[in-house]
LOLO-200520 format. One record per atom (N, C-alpha, C): residue in three letters; x, y, z; residue number from 1. Coordinates in pm, whole numbers. Atoms other than C-alpha are relative to their C-alpha. Example, Ala and Ser with C-alpha at 12.3 -4.5 7.8 and 13.67 -1.06 7.14 Angstrom:
BEGIN
atom code = ALA&X = 89&Y = -119&Z = 0&pos = 1
atom code = ALA&X = 1230&Y = -450&Z = 780&pos = 1
atom code = ALA&X = 90&Y = 120&Z = 0&pos = 1
atom code = SER&X = -82&Y = -119&Z = -6&pos = 2
atom code = SER&X = 1367&Y = -106&Z = 714&pos = 2
atom code = SER&X = -77&Y = 109&Z = 73&pos = 2
END
This chain:
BEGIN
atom code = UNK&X = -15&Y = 105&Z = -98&pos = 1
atom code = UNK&X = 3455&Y = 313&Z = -335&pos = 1
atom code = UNK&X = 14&Y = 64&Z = 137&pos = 1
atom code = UNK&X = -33&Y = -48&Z = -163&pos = 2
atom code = UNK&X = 3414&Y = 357&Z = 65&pos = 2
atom code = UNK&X = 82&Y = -71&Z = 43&pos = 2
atom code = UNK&X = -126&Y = 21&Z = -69&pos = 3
atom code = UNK&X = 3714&Y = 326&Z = 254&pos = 3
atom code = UNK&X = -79&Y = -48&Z = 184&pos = 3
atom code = UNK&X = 33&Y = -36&Z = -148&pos = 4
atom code = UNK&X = 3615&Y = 223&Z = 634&pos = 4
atom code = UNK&X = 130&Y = -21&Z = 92&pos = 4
atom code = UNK&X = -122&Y = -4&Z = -84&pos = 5
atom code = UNK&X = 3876&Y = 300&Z = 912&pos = 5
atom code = UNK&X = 37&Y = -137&Z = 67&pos = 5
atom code = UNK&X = 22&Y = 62&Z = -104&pos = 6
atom code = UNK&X = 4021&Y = -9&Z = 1081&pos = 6
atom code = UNK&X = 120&Y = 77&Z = 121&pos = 6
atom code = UNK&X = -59&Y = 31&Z = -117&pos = 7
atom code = UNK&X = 4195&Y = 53&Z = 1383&pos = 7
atom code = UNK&X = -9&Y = -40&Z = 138&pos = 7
atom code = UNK&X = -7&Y = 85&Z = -87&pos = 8
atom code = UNK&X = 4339&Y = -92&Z = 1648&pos = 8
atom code = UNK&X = 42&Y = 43&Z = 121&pos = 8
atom code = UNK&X = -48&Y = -27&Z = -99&pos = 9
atom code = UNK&X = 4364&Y = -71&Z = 2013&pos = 9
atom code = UNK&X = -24&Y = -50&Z = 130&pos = 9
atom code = UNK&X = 61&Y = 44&Z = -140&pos = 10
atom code = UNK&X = 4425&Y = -208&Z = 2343&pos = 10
atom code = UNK&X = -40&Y = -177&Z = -18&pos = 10
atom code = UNK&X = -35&Y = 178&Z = 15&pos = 11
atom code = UNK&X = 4487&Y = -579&Z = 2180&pos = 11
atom code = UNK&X = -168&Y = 9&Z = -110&pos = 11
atom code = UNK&X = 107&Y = 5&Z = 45&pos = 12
atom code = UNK&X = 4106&Y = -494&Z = 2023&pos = 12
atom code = UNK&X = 28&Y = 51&Z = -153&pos = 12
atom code = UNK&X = 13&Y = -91&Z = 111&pos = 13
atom code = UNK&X = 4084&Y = -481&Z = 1667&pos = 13
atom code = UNK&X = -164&Y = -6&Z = -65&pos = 13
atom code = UNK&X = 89&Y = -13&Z = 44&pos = 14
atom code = UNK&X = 3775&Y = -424&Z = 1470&pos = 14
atom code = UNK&X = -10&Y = 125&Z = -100&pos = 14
atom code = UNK&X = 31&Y = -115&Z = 89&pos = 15
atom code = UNK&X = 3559&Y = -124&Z = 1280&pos = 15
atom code = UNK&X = -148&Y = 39&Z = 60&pos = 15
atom code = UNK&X = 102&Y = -99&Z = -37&pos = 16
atom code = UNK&X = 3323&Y = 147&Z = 1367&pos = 16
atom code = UNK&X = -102&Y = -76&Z = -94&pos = 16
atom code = UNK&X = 138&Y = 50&Z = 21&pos = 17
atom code = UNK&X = 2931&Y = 18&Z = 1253&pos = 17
atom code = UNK&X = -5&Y = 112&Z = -78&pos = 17
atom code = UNK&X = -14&Y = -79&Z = 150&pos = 18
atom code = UNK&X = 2892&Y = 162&Z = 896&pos = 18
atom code = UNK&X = -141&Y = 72&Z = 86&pos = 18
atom code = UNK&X = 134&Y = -23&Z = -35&pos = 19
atom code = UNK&X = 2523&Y = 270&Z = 1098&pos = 19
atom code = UNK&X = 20&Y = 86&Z = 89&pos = 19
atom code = UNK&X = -31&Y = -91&Z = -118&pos = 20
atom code = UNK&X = 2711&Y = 518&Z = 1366&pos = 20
atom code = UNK&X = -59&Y = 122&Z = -49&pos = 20
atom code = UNK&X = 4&Y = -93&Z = 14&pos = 21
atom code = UNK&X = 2644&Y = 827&Z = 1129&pos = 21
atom code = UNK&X = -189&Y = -4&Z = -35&pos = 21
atom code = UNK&X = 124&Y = 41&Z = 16&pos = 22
atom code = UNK&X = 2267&Y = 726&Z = 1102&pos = 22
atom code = UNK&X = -105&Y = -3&Z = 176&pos = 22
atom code = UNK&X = 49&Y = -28&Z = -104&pos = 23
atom code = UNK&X = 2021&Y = 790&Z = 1345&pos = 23
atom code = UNK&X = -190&Y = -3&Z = 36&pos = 23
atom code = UNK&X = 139&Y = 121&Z = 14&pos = 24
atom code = UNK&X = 1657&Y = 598&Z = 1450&pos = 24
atom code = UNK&X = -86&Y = 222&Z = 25&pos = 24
atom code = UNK&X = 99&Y = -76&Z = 44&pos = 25
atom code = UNK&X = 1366&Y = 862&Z = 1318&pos = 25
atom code = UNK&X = -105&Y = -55&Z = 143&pos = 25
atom code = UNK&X = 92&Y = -19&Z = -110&pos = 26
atom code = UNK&X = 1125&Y = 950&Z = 1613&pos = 26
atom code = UNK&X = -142&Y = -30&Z = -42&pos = 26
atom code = UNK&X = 127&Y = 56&Z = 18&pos = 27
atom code = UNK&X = 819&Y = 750&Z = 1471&pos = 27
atom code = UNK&X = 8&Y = -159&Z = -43&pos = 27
atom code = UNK&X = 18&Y = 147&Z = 35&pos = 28
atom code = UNK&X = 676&Y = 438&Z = 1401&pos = 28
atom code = UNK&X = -92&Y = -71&Z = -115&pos = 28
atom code = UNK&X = 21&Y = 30&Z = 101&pos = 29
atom code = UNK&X = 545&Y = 235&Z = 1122&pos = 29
atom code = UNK&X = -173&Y = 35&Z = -3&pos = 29
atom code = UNK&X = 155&Y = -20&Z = -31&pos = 30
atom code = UNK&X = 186&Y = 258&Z = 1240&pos = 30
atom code = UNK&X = -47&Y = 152&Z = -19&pos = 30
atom code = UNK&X = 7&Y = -182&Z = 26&pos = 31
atom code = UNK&X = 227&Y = 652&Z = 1282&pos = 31
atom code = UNK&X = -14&Y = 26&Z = -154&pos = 31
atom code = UNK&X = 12&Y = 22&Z = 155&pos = 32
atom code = UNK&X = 342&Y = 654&Z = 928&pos = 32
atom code = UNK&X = -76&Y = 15&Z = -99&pos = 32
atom code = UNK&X = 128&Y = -9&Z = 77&pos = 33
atom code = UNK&X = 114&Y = 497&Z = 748&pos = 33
atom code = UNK&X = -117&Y = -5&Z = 39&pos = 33
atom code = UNK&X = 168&Y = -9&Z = -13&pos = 34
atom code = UNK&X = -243&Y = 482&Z = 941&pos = 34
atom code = UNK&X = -48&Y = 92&Z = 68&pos = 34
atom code = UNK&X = 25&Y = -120&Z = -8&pos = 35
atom code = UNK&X = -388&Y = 788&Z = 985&pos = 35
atom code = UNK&X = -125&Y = -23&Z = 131&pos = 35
atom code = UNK&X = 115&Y = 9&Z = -78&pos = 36
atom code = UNK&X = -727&Y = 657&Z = 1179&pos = 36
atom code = UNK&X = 13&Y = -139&Z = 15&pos = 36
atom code = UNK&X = -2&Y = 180&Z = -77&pos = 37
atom code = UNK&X = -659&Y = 288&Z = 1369&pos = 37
atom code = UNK&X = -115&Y = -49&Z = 5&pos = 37
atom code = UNK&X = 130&Y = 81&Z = -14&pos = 38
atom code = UNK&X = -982&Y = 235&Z = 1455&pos = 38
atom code = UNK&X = -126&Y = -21&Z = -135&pos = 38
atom code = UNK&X = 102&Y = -24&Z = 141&pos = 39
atom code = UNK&X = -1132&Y = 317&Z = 1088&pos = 39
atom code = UNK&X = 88&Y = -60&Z = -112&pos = 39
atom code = UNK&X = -70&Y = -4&Z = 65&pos = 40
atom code = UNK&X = -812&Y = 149&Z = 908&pos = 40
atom code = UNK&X = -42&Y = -182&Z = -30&pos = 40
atom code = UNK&X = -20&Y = 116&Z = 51&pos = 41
atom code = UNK&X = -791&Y = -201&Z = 702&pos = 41
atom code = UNK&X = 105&Y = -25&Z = -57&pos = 41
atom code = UNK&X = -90&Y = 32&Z = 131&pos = 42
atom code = UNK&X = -532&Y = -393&Z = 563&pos = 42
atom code = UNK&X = -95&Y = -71&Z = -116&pos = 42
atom code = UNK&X = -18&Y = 55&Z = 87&pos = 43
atom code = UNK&X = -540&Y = -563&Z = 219&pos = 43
atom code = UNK&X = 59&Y = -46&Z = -78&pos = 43
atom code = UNK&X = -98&Y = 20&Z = 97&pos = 44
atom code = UNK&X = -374&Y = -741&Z = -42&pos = 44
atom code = UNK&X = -55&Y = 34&Z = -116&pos = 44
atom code = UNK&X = 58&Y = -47&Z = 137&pos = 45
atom code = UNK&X = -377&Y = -626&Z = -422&pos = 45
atom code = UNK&X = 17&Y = -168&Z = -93&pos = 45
atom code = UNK&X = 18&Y = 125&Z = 113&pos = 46
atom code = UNK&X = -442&Y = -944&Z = -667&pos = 46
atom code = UNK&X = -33&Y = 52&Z = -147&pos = 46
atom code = UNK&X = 49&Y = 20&Z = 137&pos = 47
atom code = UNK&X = -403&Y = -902&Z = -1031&pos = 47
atom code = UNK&X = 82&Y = 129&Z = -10&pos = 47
atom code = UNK&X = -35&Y = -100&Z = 78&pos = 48
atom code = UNK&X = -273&Y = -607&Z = -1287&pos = 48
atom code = UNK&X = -59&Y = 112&Z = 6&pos = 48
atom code = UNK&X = 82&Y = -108&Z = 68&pos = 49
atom code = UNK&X = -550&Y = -391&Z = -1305&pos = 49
atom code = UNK&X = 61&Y = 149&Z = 84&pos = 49
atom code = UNK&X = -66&Y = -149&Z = -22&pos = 50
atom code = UNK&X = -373&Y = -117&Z = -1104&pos = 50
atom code = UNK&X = 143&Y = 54&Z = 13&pos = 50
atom code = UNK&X = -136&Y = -49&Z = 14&pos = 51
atom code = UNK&X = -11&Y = -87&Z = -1206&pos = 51
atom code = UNK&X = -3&Y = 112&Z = -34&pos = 51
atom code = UNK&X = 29&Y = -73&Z = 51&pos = 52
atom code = UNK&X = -59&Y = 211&Z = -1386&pos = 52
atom code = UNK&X = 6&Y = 135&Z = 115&pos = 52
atom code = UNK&X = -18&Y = -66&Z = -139&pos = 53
atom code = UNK&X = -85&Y = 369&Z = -1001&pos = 53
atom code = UNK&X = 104&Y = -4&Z = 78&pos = 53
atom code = UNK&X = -99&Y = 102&Z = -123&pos = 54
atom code = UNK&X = 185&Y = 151&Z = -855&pos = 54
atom code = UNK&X = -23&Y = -63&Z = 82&pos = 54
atom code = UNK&X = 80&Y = 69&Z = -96&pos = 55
atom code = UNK&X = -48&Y = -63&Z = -723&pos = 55
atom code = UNK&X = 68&Y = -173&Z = -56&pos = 55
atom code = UNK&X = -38&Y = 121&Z = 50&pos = 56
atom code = UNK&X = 116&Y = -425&Z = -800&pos = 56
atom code = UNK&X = -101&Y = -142&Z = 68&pos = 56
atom code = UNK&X = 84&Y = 100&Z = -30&pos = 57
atom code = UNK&X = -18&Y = -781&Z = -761&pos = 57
atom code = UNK&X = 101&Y = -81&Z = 88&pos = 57
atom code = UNK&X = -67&Y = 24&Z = -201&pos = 58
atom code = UNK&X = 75&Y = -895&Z = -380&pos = 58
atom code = UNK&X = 12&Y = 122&Z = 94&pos = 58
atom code = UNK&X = -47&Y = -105&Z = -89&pos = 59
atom code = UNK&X = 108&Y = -529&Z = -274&pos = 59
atom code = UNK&X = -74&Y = -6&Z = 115&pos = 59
atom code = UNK&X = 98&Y = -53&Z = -97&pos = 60
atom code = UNK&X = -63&Y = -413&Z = 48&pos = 60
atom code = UNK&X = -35&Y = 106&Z = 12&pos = 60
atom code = UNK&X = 78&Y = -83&Z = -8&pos = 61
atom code = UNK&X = -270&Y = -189&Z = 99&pos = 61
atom code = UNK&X = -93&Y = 8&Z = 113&pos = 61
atom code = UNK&X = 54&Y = -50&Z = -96&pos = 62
atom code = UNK&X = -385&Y = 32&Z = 360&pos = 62
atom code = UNK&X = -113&Y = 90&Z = -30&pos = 62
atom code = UNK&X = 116&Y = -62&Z = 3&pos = 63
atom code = UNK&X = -720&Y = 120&Z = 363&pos = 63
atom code = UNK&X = -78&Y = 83&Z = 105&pos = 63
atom code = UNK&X = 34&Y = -62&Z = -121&pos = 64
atom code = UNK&X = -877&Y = 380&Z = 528&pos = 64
atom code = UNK&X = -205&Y = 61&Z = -11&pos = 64
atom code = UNK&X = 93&Y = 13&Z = 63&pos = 65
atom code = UNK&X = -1261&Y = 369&Z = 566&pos = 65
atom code = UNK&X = -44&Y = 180&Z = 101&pos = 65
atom code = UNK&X = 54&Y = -108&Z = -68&pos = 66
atom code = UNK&X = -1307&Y = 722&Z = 794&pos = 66
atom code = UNK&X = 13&Y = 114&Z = -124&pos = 66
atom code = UNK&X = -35&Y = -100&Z = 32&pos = 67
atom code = UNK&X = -1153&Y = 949&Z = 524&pos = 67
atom code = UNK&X = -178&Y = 1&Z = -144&pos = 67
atom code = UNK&X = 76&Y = -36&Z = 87&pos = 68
atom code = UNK&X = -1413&Y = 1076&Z = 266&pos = 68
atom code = UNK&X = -9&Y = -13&Z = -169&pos = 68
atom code = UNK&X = -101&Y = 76&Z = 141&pos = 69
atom code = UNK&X = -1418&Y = 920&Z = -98&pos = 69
atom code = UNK&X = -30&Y = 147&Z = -105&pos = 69
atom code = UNK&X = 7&Y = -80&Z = 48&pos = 70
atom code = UNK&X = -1345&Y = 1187&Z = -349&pos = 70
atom code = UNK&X = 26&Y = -56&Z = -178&pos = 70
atom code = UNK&X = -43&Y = 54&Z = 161&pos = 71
atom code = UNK&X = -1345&Y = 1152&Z = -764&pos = 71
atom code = UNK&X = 178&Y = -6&Z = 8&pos = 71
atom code = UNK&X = -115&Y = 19&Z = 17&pos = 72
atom code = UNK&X = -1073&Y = 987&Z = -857&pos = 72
atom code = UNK&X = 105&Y = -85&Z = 98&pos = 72
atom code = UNK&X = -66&Y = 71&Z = -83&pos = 73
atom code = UNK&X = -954&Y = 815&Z = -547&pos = 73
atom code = UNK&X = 13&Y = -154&Z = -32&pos = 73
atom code = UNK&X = -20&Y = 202&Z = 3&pos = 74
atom code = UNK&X = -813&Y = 428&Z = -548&pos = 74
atom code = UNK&X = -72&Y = 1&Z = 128&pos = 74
atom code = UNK&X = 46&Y = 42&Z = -106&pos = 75
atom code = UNK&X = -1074&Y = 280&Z = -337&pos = 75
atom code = UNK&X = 5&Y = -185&Z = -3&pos = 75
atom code = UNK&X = 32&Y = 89&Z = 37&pos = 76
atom code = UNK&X = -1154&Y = -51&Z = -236&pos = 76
atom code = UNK&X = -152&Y = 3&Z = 26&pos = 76
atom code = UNK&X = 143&Y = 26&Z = -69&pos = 77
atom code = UNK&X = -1530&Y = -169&Z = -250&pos = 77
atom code = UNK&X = -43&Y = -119&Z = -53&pos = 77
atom code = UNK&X = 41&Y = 143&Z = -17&pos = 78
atom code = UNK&X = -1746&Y = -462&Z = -269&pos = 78
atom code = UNK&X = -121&Y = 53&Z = -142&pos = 78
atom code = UNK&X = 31&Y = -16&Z = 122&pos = 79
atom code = UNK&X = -1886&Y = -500&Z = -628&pos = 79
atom code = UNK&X = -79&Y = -152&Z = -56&pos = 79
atom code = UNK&X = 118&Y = 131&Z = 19&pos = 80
atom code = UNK&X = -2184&Y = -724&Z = -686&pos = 80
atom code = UNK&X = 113&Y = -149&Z = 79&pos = 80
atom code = UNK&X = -26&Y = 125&Z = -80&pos = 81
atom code = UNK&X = -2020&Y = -951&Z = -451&pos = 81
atom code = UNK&X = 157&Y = 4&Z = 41&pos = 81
atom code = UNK&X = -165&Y = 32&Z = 0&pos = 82
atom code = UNK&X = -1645&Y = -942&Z = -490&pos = 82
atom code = UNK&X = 37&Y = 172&Z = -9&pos = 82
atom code = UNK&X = -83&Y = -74&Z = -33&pos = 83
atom code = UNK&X = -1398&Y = -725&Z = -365&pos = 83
atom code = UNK&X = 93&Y = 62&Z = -92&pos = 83
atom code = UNK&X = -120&Y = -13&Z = 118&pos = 84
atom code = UNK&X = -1195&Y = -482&Z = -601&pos = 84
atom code = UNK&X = 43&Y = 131&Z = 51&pos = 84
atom code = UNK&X = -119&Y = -221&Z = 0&pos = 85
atom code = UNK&X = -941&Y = -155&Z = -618&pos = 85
atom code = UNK&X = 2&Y = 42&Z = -128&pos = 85
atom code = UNK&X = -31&Y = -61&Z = 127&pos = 86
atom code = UNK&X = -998&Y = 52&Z = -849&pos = 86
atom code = UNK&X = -8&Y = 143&Z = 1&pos = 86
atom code = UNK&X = -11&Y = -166&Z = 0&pos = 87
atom code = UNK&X = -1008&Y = 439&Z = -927&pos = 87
atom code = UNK&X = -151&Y = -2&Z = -35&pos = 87
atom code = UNK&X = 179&Y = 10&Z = -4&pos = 88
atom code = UNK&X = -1364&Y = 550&Z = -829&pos = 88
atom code = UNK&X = -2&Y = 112&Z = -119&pos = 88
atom code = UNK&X = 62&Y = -64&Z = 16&pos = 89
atom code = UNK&X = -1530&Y = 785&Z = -1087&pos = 89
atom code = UNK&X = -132&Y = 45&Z = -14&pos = 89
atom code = UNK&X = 153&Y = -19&Z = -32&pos = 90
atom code = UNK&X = -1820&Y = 967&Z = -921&pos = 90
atom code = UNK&X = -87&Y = 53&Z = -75&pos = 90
atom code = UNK&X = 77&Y = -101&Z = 174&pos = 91
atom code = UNK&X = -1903&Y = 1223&Z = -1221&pos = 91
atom code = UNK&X = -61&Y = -127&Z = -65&pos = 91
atom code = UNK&X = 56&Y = 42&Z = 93&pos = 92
atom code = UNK&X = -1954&Y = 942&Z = -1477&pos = 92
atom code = UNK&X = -58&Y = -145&Z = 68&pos = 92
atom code = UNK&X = 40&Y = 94&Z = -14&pos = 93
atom code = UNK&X = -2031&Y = 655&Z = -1207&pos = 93
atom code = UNK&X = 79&Y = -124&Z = -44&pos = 93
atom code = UNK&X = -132&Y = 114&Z = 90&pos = 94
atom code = UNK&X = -1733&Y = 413&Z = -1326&pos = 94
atom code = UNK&X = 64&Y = -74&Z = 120&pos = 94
atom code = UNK&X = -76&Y = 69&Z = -67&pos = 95
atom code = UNK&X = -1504&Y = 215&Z = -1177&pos = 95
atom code = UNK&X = 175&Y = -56&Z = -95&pos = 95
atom code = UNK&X = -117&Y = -24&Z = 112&pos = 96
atom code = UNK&X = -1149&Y = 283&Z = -1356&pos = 96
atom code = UNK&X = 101&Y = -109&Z = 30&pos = 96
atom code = UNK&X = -143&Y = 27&Z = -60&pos = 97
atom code = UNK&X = -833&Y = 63&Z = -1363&pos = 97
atom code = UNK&X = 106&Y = 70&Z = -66&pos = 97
atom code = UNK&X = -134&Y = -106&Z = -7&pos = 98
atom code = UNK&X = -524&Y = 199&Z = -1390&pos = 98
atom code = UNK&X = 73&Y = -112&Z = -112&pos = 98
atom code = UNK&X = -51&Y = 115&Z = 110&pos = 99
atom code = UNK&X = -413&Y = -54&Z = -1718&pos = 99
atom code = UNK&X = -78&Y = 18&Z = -83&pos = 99
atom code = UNK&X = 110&Y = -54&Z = 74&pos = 100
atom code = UNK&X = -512&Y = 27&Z = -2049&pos = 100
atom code = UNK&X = -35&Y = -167&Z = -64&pos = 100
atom code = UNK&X = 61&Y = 157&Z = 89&pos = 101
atom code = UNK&X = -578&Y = -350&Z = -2158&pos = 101
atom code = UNK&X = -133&Y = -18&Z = 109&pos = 101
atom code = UNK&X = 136&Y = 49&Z = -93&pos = 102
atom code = UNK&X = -867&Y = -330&Z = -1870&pos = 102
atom code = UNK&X = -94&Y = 86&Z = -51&pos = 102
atom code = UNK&X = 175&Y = -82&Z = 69&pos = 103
atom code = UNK&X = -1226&Y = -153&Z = -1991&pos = 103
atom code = UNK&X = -31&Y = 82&Z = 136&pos = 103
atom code = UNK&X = 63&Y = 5&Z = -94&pos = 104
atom code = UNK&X = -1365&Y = 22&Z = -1722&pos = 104
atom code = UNK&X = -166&Y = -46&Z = 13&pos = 104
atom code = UNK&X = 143&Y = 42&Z = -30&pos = 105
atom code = UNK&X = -1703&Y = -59&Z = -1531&pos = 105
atom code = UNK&X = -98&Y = 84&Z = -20&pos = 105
atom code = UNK&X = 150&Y = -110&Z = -34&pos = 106
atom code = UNK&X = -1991&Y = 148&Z = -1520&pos = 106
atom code = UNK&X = -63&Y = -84&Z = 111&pos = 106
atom code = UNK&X = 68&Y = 41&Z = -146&pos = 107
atom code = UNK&X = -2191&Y = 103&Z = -1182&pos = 107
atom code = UNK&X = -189&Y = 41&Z = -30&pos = 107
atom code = UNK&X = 102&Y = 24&Z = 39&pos = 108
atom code = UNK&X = -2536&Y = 35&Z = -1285&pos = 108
atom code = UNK&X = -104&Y = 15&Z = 168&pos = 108
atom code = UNK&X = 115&Y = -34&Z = -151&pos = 109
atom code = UNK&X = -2879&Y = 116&Z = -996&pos = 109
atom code = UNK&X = -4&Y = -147&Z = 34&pos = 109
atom code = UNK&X = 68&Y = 171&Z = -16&pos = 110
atom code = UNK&X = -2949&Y = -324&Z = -1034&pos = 110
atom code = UNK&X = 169&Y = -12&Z = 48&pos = 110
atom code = UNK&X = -114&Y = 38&Z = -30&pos = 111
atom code = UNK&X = -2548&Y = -351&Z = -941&pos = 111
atom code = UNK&X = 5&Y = 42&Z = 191&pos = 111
atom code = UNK&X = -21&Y = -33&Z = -210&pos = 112
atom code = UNK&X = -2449&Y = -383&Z = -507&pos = 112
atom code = UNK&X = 133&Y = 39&Z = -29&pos = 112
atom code = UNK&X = -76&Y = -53&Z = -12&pos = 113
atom code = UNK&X = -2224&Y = -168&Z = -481&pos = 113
atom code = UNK&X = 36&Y = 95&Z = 113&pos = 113
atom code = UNK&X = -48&Y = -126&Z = -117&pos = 114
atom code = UNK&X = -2042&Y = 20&Z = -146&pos = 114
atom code = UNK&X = 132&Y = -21&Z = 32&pos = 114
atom code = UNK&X = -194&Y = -43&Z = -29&pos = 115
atom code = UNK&X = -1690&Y = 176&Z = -91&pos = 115
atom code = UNK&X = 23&Y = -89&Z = 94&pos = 115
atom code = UNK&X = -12&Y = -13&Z = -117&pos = 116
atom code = UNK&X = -1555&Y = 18&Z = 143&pos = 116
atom code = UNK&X = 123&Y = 75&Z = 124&pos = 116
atom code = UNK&X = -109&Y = -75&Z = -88&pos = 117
atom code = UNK&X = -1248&Y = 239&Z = 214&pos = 117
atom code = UNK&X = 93&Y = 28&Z = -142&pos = 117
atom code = UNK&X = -75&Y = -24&Z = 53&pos = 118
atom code = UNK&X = -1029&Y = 450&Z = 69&pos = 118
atom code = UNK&X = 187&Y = -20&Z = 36&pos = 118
atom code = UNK&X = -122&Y = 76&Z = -7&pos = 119
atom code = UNK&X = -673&Y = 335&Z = -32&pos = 119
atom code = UNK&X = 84&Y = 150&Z = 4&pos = 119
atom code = UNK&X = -84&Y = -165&Z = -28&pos = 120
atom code = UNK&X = -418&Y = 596&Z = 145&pos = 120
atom code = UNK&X = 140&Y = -64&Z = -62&pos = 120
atom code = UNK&X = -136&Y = 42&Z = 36&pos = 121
atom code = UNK&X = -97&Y = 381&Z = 98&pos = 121
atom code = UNK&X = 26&Y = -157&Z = -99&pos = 121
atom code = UNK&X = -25&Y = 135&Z = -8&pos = 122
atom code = UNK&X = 30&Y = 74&Z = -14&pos = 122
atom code = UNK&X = 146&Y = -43&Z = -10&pos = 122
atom code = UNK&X = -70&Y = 31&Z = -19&pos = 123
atom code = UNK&X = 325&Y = -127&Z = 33&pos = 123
atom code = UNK&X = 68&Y = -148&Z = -55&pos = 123
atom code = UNK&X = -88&Y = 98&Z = 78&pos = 124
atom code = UNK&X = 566&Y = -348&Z = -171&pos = 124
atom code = UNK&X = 65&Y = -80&Z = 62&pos = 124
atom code = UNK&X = -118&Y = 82&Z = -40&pos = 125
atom code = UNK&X = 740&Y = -640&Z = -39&pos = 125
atom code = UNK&X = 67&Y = -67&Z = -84&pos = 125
atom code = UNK&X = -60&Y = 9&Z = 108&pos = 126
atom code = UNK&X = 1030&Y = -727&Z = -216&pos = 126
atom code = UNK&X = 82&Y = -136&Z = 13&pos = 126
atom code = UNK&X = -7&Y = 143&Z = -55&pos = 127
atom code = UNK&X = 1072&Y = -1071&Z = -20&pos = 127
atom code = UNK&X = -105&Y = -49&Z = 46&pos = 127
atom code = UNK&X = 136&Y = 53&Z = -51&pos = 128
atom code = UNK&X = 787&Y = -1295&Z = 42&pos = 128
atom code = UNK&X = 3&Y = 16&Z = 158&pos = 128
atom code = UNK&X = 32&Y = -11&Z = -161&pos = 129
atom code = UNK&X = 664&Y = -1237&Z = 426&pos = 129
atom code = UNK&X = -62&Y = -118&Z = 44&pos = 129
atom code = UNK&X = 66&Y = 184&Z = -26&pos = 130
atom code = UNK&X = 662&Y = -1587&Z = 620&pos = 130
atom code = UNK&X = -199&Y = 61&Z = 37&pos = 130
atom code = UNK&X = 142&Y = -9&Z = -59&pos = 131
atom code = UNK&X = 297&Y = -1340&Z = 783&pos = 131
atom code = UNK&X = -111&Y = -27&Z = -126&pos = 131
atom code = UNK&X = 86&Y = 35&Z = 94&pos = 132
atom code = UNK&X = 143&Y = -1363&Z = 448&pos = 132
atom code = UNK&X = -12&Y = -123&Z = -72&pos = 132
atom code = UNK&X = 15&Y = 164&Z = 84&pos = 133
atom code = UNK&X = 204&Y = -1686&Z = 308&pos = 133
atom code = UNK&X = -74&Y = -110&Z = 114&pos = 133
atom code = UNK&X = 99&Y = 74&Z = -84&pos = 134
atom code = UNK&X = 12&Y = -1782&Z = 635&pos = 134
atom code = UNK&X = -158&Y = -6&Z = -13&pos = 134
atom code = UNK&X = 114&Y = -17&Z = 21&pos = 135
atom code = UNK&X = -299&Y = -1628&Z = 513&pos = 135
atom code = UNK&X = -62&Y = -46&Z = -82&pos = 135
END
C-alpha cells in the first residue's frame, strides 16, 4: 500500500500530485508512431483474422505506404475489390491470417490485387472514441 504525505501549512491543507515524480517525455504521438506523414494512413481492423499478431477487431492501424513490403509483413491491400490485413507471403504468393480457423488465400494472375501499405503499428482502444463512432 502507498502512503501519500499530507501536510499542512499556512491554514493550507492538501497533498503533493501523485504525478510530481513523473515527467512529460520530449515527443509526440505523431513522432511515435508515423514514420513518413505524407506516405502514412490510418485504418480500422474489422474481424478476427489477425489476432494471432495482436491485431484485434476495432484496432487501428497505421499504415505506412513509403516503406517497402517485405515477406511476411502485415500489410493492408485491396483484394479483388475489398480491403484486407493480412500477412503478405511473396515466396508462395498468399495472403496469410494470423488465426488458424482462417485458410489462407493464394493470389491468383485473374485476381486485382495491390498493397496498399504496410502496417507499422497499431493501436488498441480500450474505451470507445466519441472520433470513431463518428465514422
Amino acid at each position: 500500500m502507498n502512503i501519500i504525505p499530507i501536510s499542512a501549512s499556512a491554514g493550507i491543507t492538501g497533498f503533493e500530485s501523485p504525478a510530481t515524480d513523473y515527467r512529460q517525455l520530449p515527443l509526440s504521438l505523431d513522432e511515435l508512431l508515423i514514420e513518413h506523414p505524407s506516405a502514412t494512413f490510418i485504418g480500422q481492423a474489422n474481424g478476427d483474422s489477425m489476432q494471432g499478431v495482436g491485431i484485434f477487431d476495432g484496432d487501428i492501424l497505421i499504415v505506412d505506404r513509403h516503406v517497402t513490403v517485405r515477406n511476411l509483413d502485415v500489410i493492408v491491400a485491396n483484394y479483388n475489390g475489398a480491403f484486407v490485413c493480412k500477412i503478405i507471403d511473396t515466396v508462395n504468393r498468399q495472403l496469410l491470417s494470423a488465426n488458424e480457423s482462417q485458410m489462407s488465400t493464394t493470389i491468383h494472375e485473374h485476381d486485382t490485387f495491390s498493397v496498399e501499405g504496410v502496417v507499422i503499428r497499431s493501436i488498441r482502444c480500450h474505451r470507445k472514441s466519441p472520433v470513431l463512432e463518428k465514422a
